[in-house]
N, C-alpha and C positions, 0 to 999 in steps of 0.2 A: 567555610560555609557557616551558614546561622542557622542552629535550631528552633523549632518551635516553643521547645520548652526548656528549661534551665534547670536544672537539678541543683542542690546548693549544698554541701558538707557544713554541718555546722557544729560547733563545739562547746558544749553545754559543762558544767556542774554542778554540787551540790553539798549543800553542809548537812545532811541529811546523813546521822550513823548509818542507818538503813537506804542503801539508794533505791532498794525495788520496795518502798514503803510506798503506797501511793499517793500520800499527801508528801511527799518528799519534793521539795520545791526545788527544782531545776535553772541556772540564771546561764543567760548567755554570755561567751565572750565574744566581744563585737570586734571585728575587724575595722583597718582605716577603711579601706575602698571596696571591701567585698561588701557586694549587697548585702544587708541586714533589713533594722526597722525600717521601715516602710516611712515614717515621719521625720528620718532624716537626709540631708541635701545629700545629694549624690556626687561624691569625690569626683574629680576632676582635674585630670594632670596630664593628659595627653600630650607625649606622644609616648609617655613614662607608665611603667606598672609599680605599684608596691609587689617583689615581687612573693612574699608570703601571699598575698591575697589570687596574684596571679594563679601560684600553685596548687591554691586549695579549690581552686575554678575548673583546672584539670585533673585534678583529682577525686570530683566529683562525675567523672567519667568511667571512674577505675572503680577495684578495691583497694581496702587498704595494703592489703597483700601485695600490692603493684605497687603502691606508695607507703613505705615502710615507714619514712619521714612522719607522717602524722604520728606514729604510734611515739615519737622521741620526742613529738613535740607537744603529744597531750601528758607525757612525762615532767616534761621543764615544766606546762602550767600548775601540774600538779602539785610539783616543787616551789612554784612560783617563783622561779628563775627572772630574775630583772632583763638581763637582755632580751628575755624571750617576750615577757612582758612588753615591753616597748616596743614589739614589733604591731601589741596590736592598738586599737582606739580604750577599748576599756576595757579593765580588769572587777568583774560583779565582787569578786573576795578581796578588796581594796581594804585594809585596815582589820581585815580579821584572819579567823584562821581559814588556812587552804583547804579549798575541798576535796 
């Protein structure tokens, strides 16, 4: 079935010493295929999923409690683990240090 609305998990961080500083600037990690920016073409592979972007689609159904995986996987970005890296479109801490 298709819902009306879409909830979206999204995964954020910050080079910010303080992250509950409120000018602390926040950059997204952008997925290949999961809906993101609004200004970019919409992936296209049918009849194929990426399946990280797949998962974080049903996983925005749950908690994380129910999907332990995100807590390992917002671990590796933290680490800035290269394969993990690669699974998505962009990494905002490209060249500097990890948030």
């Amino acid at each position: 079935s298709v819902t009306k609305e879409r909830t979206e998990v999204i995964l954020q961080g910050t080079s910010s010493l303080d992250p509950n500083d409120p000018t602390a600037v926040w950059e997204e990690f952008e997925f290949k295929c999961k809906p993101g920016d609004l200004k970019r073409r919409p992936c296209f592979i049918s009849p194929y999923h990426y399946r990280l972007d797949w998962l974080m689609w049903f996983a925005a159904f749950q908690t994380y409690e129910q999907n332990e995986w995100i807590i390992h996987l917002a671990g590796k970005l933290l680490a800035q683990e290269e394969g993990t890296l690669s699974l998505l479109a962009t990494n905002p801490f490209a060249g500097r240090e990890p948030p």
